[in-house]
Backbone bond lengths (Angstrom), bond angles and torsions (degrees), N, CA, C in turn:
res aa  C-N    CA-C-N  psi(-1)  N-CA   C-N-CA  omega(-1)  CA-C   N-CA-C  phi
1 X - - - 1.435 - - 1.525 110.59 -
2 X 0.874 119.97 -52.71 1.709 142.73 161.51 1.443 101.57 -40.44
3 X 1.385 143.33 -68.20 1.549 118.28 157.35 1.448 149.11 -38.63
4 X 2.029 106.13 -31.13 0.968 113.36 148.61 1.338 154.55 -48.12
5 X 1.674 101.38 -15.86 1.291 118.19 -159.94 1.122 107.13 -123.42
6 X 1.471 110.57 -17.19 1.700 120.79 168.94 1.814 110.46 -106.39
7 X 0.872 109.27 1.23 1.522 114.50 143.31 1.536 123.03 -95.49
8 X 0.933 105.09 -25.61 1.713 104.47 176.54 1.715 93.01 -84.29
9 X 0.890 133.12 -15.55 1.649 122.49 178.36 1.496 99.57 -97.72
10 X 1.048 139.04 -65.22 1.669 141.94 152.85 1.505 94.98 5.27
11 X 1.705 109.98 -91.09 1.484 111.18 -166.69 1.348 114.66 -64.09
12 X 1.204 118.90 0.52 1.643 111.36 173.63 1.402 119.39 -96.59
13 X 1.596 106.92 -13.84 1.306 102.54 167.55 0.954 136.54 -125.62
14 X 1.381 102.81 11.23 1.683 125.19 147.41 1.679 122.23 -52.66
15 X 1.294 102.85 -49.31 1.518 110.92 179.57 1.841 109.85 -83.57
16 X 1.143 122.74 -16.44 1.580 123.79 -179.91 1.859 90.04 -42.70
17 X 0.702 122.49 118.76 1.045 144.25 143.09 1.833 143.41 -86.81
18 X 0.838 117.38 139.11 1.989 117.01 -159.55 1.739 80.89 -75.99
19 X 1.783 98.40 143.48 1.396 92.03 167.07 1.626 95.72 -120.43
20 X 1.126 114.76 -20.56 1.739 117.21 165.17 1.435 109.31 -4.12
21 X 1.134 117.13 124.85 1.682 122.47 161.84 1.761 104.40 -121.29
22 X 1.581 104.15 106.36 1.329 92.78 177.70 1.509 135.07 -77.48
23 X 1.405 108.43 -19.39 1.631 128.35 157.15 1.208 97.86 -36.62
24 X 1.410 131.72 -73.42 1.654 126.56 -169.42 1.808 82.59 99.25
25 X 1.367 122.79 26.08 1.574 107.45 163.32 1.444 105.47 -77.22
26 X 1.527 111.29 170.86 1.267 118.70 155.37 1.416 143.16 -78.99
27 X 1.441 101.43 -21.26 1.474 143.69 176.49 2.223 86.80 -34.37
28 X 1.300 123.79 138.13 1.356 127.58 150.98 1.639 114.54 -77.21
29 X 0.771 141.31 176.77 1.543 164.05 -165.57 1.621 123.47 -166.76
30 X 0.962 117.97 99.35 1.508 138.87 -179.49 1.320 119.86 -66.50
31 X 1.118 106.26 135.35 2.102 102.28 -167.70 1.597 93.13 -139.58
32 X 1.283 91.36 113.92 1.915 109.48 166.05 1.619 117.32 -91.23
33 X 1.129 92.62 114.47 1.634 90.90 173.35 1.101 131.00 -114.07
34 X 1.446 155.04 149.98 1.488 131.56 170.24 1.543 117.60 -127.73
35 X 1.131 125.90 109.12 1.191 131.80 170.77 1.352 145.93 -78.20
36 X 1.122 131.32 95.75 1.684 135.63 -164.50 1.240 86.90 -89.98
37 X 1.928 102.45 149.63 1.428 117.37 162.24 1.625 94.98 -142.66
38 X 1.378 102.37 145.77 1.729 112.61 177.75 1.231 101.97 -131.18
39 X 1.326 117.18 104.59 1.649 135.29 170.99 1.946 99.34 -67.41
40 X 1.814 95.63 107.57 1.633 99.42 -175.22 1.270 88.52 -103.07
41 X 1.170 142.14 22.88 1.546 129.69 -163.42 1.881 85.01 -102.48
42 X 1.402 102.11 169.02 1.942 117.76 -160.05 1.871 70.38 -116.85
43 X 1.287 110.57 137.96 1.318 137.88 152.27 1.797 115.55 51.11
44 X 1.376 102.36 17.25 1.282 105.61 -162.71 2.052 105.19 -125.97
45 X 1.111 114.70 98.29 1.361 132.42 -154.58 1.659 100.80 -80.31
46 X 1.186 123.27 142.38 2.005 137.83 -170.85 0.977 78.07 -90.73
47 X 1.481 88.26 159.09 1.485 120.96 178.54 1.349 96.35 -94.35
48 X 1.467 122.09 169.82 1.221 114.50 160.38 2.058 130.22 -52.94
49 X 1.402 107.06 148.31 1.215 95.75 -165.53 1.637 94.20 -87.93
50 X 1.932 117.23 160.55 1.132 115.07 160.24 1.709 101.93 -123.19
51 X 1.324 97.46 157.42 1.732 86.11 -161.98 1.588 89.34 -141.95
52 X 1.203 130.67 120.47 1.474 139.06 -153.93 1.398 99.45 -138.56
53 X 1.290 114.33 114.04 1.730 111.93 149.64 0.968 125.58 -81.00
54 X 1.553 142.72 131.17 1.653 155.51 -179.87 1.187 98.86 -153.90
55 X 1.869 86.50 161.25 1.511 105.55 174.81 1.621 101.40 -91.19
56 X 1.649 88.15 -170.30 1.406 96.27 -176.01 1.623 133.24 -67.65
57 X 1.324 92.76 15.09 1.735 99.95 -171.07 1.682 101.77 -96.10
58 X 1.363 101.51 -26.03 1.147 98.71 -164.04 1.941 107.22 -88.12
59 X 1.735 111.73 134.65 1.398 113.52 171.21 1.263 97.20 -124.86
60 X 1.777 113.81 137.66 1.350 105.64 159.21 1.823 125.13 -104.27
61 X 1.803 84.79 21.32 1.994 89.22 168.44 1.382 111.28 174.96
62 X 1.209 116.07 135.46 1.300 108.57 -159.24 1.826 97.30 -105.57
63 X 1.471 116.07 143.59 1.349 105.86 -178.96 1.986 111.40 -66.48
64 X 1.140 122.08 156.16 1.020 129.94 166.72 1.977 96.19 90.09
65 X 1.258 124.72 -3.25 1.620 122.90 -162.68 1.356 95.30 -123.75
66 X 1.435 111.54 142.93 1.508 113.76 166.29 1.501 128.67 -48.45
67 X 1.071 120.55 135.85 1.310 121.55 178.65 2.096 107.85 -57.62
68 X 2.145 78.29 143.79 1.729 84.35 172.11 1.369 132.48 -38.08
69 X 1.001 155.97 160.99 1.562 136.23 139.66 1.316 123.01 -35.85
70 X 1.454 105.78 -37.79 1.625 103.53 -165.76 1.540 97.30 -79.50
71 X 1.612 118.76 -36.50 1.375 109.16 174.63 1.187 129.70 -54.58
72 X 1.457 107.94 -33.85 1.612 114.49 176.57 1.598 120.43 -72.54
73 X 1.334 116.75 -9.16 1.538 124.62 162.15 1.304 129.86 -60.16
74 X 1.561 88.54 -32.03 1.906 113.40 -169.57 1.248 81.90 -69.02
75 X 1.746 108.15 -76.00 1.733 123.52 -147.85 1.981 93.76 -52.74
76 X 1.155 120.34 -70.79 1.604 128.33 -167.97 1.452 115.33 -63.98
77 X 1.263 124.44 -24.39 1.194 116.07 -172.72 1.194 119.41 -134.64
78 X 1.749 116.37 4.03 1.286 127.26 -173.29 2.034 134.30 65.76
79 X 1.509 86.82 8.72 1.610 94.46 -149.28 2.077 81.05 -105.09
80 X 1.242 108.59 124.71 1.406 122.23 179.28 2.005 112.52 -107.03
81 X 1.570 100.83 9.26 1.700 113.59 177.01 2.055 80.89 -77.55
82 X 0.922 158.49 -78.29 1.280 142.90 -151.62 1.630 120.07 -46.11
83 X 1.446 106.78 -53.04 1.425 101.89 152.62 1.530 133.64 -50.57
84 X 1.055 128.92 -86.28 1.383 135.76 154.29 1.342 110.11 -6.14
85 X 1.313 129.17 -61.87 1.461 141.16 164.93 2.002 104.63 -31.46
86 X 1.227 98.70 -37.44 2.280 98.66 171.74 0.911 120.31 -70.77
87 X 1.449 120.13 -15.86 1.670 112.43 169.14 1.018 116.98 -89.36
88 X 1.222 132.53 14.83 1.689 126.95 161.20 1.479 99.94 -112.52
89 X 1.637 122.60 -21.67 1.693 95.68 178.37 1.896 106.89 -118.80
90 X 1.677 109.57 6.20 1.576 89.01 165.06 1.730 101.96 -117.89
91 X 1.631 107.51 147.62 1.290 107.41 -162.43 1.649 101.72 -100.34
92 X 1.437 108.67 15.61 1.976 103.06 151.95 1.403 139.98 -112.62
93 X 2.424 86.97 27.86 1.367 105.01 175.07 1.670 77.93 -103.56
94 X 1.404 105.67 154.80 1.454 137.72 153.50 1.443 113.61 -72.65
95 X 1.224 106.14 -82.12 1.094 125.60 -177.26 1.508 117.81 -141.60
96 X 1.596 127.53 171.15 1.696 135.74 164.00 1.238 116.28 -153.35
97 X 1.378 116.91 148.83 1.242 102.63 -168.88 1.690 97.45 -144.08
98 X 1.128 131.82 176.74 1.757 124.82 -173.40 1.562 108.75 -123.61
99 X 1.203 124.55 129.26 1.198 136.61 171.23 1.617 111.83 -93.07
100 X 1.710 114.10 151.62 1.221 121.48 169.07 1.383 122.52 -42.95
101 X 1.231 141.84 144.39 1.287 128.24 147.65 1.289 118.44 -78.60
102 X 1.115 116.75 173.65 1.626 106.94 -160.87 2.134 99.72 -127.34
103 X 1.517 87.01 160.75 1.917 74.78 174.61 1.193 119.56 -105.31
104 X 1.246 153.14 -143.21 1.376 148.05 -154.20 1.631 92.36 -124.14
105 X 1.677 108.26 128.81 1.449 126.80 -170.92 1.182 88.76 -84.29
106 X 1.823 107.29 160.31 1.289 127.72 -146.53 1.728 83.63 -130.04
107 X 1.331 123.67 118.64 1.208 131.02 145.01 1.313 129.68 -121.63
């Protein structure tokens, strides 16, 4: 469970991206990102991924503090609609988007 949740923080803050425009134009700016994940775990299948761009205001867990609610949906119940669900009501998500879950690798 503990990998789940430090891979779901991994890919979330890999992609944070600067939204700073130092021009001060109005013009938007588009940011492509691509994210690989490799499930090394033996018989034990990801949850779906949630993959969120924010700035720096935004944390979704602080070490040493209980996990969010919405995080604990991912980790306990597998369901990544609670996350995803913050980019329409906190305004230092950009955007989120949902990745496949994956099934148990075959060695």
């Amino acid at each position: 469970m503990k990998t789940r949740i430090l891979l779901l923080a991994s890919a979330v803050a890999v992609i944070a991206g600067c939204g700073h425009n130092d021009d001060d134009s109005p013009a938007a700016q588009n940011y492509r990102y691509t994210v690989s994940v490799q499930n090394l775990s033996a018989n034990q299948p990801l949850s779906p991924l949630a993959v969120l761009a924010h700035n720096s205001s935004f944390s979704m867990f602080e070490v040493g503090q209980p996990a969010s609610v919405e995080l604990e949906h991912l980790a306990e119940g597998g369901s990544n609609a609670e996350l995803l669900a913050l980019s329409s009501s906190d305004d230092n998500i950009y955007t989120g988007t949902s990745g496949n879950g994956s099934s148990c690798r075959d060695e």
